[in-house]
N, C-alpha and C positions, 0 to 999 in steps of 0.2 A: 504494500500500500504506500510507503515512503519513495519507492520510486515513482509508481506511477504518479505521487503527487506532485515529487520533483518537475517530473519531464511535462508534466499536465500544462504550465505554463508557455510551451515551445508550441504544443498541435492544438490546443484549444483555446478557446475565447474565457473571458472573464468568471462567466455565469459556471463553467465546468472547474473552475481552479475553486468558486466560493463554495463551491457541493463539496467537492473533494476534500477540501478543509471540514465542512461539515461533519462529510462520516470519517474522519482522521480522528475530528473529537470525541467521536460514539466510539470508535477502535480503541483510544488511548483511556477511556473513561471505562470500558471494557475491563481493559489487561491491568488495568489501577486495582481497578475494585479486587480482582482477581488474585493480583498481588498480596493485598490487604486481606484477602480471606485465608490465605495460606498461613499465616500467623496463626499459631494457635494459643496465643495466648488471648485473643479477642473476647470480651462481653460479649454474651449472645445476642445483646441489642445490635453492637456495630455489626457483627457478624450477620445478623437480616439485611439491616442496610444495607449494605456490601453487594448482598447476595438479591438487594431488590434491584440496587443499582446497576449490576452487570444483567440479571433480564430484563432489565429496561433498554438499556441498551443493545443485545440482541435480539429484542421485538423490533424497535428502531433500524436496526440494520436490515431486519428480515423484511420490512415495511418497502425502505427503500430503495426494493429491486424495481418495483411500481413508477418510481421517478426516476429512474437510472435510462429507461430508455429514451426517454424525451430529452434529459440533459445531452444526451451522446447523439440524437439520432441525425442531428442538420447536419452534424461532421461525417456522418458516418451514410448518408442517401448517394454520394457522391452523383445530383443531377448536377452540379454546376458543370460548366464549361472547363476543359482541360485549358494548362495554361501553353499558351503558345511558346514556341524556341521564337530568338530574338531576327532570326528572319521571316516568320510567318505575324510578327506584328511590325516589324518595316513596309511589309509587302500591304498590311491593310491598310496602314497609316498612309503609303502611297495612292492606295484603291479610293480612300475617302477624300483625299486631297486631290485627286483627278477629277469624282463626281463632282466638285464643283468648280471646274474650270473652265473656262467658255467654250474652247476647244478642248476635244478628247486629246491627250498629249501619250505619247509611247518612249 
């Protein structure tokens, strides 16, 4: 999950790094609590806590498989346009600059 957060900022847009961060928190709030239960010397009050707070967090996680697709899916449609090599946008940039000259020019 640390990498994919890392590199999230190079292929995606804003909206996918602020998710990513999101479930980083539910992950780290996760493996905290987790930590924290391992202790046995815990009150069995903390010891509920703990143990509410890490299935709260994998409800959470399990929830948002639901919003994972939408966050990812405009990157991921690929309907846009391939990007052109830098002679095939010369060559349009000439095409449009031809359409408007009084004479068709070669």
């Amino acid at each position: 999950m640390l990498n994919a957060w890392s590199e999230s900022q190079f292929l995606f847009g804003s909206e996918v790094q602020t998710y990513l961060d999101e479930l980083l928190d539910v992950i780290i709030a996760i493996e905290s609590a987790q930590h924290v239960m391992e202790d046995s010397q815990l009150e069995k009050d903390e010891w509920s806590y703990q143990v509410k707070r890490k299935w709260d967090g994998v409800k959470r996680l399990s929830n948002e498989r639901k919003r994972l697709v939408g966050v990812f899916k405009p990157y991921m449609l690929m309907d846009h346009r391939r990007i052109g090599t830098a002679t095939e946008w010369l060559k349009e940039k000439n095409r449009l600059r031809l359409s408007y000259a009084d004479e068709k020019q070669k």
